[in-house]
N, CA, C and O atoms as CSV, one atom per row, in Angstrom:
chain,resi,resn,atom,element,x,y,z
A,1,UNK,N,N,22.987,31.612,8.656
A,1,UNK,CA,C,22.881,31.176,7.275
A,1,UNK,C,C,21.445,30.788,6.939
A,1,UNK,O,O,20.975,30.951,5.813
A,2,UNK,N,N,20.887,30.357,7.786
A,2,UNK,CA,C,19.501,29.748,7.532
A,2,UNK,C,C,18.485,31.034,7.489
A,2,UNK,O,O,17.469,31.158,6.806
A,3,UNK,N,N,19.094,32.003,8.473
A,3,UNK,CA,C,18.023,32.903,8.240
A,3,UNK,C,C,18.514,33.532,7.026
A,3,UNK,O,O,17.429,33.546,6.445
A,4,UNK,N,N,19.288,34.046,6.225
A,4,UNK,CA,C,19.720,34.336,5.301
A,4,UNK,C,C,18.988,33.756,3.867
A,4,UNK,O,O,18.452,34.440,2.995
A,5,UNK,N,N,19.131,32.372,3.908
A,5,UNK,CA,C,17.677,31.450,2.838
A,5,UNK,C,C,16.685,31.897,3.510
A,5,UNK,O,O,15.907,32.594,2.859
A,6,UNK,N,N,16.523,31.788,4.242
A,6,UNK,CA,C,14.551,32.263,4.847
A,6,UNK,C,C,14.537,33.294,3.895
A,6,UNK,O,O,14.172,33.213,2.722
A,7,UNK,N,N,15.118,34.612,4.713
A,7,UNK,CA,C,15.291,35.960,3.617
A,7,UNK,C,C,15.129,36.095,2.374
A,7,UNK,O,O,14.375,36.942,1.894
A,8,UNK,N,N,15.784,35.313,1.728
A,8,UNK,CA,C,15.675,35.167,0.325
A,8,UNK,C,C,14.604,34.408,-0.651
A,8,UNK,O,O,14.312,34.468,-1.845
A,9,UNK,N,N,14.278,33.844,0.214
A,9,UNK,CA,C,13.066,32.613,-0.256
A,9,UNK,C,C,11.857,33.403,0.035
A,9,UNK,O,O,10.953,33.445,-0.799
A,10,UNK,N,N,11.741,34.255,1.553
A,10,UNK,CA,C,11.220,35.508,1.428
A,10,UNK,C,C,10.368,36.477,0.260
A,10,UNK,O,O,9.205,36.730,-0.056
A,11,UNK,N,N,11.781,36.833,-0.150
A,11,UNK,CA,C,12.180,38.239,-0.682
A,11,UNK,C,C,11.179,37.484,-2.402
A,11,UNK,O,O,10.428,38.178,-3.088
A,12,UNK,N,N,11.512,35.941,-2.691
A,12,UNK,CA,C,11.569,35.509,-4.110
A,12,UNK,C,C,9.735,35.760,-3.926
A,12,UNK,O,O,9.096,36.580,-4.584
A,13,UNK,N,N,9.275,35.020,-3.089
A,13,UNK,CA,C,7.721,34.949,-3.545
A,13,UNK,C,C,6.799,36.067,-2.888
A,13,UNK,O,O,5.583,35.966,-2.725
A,14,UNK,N,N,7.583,37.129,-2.547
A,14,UNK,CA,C,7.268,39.103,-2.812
A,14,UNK,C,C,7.336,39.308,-3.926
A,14,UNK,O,O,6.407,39.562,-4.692
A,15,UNK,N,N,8.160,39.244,-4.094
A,15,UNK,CA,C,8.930,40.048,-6.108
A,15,UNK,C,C,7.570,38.805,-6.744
A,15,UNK,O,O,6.499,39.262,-7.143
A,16,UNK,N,N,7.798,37.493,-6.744
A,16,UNK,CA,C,6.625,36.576,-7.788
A,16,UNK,C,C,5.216,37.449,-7.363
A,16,UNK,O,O,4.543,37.729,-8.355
A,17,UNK,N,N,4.723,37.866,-6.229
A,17,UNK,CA,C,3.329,38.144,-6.280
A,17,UNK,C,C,3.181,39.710,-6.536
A,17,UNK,O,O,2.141,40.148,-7.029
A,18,UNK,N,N,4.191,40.502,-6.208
A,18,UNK,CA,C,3.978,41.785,-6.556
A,18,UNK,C,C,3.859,41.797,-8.530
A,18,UNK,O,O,3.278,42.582,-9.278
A,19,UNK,N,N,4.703,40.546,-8.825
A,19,UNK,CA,C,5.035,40.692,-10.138
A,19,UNK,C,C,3.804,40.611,-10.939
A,19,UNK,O,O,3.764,40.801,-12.154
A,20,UNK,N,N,2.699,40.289,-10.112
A,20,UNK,CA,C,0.955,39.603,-10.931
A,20,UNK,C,C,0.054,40.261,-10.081
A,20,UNK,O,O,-1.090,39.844,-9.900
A,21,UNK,N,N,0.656,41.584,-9.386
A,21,UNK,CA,C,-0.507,42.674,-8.596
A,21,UNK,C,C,-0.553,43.838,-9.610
A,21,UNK,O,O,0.314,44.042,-10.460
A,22,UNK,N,N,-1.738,44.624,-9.408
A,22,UNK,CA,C,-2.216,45.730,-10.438
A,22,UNK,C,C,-0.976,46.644,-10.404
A,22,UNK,O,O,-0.251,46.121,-9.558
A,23,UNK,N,N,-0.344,47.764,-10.900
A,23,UNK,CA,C,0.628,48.634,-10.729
A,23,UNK,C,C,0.559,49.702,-9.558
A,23,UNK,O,O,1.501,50.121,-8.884
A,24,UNK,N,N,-1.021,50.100,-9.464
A,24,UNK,CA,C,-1.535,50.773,-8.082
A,24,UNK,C,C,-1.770,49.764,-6.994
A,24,UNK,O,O,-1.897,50.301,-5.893
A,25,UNK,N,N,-1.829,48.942,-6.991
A,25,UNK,CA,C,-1.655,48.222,-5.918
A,25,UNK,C,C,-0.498,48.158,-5.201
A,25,UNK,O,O,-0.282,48.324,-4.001
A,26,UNK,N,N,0.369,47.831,-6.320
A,26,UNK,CA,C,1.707,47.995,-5.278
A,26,UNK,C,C,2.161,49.220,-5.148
A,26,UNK,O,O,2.567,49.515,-4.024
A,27,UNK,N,N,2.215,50.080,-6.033
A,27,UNK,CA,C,2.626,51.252,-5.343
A,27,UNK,C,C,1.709,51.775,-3.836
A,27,UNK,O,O,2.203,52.306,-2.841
A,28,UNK,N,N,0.554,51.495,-4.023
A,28,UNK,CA,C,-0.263,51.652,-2.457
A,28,UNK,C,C,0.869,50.764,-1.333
A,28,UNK,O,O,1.598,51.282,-0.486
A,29,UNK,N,N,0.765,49.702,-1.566
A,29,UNK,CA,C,1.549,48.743,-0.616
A,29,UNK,C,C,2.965,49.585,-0.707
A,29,UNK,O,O,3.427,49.958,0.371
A,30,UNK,N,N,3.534,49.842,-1.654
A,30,UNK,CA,C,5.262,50.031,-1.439
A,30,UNK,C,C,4.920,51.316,-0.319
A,30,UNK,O,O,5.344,51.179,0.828
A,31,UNK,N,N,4.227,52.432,-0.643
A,31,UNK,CA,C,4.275,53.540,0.576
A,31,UNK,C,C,3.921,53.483,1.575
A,31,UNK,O,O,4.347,54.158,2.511
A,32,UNK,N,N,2.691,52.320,1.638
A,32,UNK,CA,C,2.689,52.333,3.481
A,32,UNK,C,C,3.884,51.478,3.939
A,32,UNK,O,O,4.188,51.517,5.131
A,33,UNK,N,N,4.587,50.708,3.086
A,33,UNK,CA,C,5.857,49.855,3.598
A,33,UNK,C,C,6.722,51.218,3.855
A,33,UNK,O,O,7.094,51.408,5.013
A,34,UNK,N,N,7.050,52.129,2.909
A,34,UNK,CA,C,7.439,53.046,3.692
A,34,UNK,C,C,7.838,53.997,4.600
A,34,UNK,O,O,8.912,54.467,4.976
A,35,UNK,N,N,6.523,54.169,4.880
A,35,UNK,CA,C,5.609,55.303,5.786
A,35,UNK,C,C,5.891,53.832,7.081
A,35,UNK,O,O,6.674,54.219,7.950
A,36,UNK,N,N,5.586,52.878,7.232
A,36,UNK,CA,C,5.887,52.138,8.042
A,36,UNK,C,C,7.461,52.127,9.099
A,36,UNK,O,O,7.773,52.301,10.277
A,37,UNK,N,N,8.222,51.751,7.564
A,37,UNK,CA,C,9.548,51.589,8.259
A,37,UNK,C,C,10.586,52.954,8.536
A,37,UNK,O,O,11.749,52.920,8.938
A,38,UNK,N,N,9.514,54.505,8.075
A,38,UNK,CA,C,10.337,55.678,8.073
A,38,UNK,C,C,9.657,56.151,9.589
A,38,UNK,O,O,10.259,57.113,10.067
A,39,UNK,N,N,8.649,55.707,10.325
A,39,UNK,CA,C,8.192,55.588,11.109
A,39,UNK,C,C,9.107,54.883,12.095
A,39,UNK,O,O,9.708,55.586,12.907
A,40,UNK,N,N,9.275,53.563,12.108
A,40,UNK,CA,C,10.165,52.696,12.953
A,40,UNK,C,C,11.671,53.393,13.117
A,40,UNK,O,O,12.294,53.186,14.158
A,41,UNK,N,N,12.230,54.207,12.086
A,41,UNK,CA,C,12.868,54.753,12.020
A,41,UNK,C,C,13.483,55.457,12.774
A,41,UNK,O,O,14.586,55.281,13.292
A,42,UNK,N,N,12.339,56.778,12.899
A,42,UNK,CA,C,12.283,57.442,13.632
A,42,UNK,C,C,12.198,57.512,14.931
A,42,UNK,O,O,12.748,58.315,15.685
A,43,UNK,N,N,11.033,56.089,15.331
A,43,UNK,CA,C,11.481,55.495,16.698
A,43,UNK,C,C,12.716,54.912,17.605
A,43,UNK,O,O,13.059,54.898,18.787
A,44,UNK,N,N,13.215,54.398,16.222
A,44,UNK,CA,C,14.557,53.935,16.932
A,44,UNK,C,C,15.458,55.088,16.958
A,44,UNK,O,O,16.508,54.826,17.543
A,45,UNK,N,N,15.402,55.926,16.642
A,45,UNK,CA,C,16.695,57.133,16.832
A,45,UNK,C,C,16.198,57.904,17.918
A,45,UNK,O,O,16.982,58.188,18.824
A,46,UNK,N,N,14.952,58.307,17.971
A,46,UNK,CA,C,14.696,58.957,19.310
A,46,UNK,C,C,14.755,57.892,20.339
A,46,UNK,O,O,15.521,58.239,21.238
A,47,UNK,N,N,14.160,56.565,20.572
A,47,UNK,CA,C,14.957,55.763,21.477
A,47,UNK,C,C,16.602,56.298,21.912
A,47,UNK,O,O,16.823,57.101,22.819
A,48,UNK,N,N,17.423,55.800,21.243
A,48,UNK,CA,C,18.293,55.903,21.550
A,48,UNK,C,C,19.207,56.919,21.929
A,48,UNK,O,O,20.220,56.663,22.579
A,49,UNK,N,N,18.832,58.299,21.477
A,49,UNK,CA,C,18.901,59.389,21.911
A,49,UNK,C,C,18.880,59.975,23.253
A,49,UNK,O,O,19.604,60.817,23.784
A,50,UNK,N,N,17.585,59.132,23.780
A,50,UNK,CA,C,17.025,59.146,25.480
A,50,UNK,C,C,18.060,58.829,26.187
A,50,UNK,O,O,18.576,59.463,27.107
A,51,UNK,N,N,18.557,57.143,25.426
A,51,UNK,CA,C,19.617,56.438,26.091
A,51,UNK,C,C,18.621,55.341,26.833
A,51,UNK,O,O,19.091,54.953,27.902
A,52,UNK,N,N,17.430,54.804,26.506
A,52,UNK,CA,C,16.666,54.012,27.016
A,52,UNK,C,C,16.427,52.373,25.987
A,52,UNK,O,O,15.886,52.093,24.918
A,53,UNK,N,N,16.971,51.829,26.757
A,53,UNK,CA,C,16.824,50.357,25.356
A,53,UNK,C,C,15.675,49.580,26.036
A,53,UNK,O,O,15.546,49.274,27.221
A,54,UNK,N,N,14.798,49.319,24.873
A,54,UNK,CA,C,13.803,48.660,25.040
A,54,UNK,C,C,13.602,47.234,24.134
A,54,UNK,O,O,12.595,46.543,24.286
């Protein structure tokens, strides 16, 4: 539960500062968040594929 408020309390002062960043700014930031987590992605499925947990 607590991490759940973390999360959210999180999530609130992202949305407040993206809300007062240039429009190219965040779209720069939203795609490497992307490109980041489509990356991690991809790691974790070929992980597990191997059958190797790390």
């Amino acid at each position: 539960m607590l991490f759940l408020v973390a999360a959210l309390l999180l999530l609130g002062v992202v949305l407040g500062t993206v809300a007062h960043a240039p429009l190219g700014f965040t779209v720069i930031a939203a795609a490497v968040i992307a490109v980041w987590l489509g990356i991690f992605g991809l790691r974790e499925r070929h992980s597990r594929r191997r059958g190797t947990s790390h």
